[in-house]
C-alpha positions in Angstrom: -11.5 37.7 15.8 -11.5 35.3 18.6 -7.9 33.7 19.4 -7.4 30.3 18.9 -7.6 28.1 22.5 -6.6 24.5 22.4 -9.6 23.5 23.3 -11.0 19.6 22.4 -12.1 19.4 18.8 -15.4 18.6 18.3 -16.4 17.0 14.5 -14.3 15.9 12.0 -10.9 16.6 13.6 -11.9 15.4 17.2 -9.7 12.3 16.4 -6.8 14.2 14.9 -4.0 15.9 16.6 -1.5 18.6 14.8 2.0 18.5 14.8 3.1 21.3 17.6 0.6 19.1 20.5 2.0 15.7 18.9 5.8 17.3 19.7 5.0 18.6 23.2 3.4 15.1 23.9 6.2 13.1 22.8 8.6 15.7 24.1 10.0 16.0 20.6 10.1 19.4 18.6 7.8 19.6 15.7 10.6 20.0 13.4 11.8 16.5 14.1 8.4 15.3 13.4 8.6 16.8 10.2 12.4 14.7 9.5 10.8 12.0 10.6 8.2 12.0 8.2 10.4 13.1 5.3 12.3 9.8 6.2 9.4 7.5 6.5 10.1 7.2 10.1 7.5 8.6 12.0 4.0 8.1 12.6 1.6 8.2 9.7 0.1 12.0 9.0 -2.3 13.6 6.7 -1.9 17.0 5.1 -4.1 19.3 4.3 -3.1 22.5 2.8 -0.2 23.8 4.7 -1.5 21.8 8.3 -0.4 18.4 9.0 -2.5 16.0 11.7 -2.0 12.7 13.3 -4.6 10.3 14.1 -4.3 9.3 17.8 -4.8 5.7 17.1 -2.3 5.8 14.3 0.2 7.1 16.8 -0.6 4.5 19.2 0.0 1.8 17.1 3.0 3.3 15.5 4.4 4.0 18.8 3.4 0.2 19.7 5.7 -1.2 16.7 8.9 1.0 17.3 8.6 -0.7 21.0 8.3 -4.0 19.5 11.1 -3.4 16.9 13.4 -1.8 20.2 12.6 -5.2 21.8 13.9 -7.5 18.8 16.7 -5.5 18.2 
């Protein structure tokens, strides 16, 4: 069995990004990702089975909110 690279998806997932590479992007650990979507928080995910993925655009614009709502506030 080949091990798994992080190499750029290709298909259906090439827009998606799991949790682990959303933490070390955001310089977060994946388990606050996780509290942050328990609490309605975070950016908007998808689950499927056990694996949970972010659509980059969905992050951008989530991220693009919080900064307006940290400007008003």
């Amino acid at each position: 069995m080949k091990p798994r690279t992080a190499e750029p998806r290709a298909g259906v997932l090439s827009d998606w990004i799991g949790r682990v590479e959303l933490a070390e992007e955001l310089g977060v650990t994946p388990d606050t990702l996780a509290r942050w979507a328990t609490r309605g928080t975070g950016p908007p995910l998808v689950k499927v089975g056990r694996r949970v993925f972010y659509r980059r655009k969905s992050v951008e614009r989530w991220l693009a909110e919080s900064e307006r709502k940290n400007q008003n506030g």
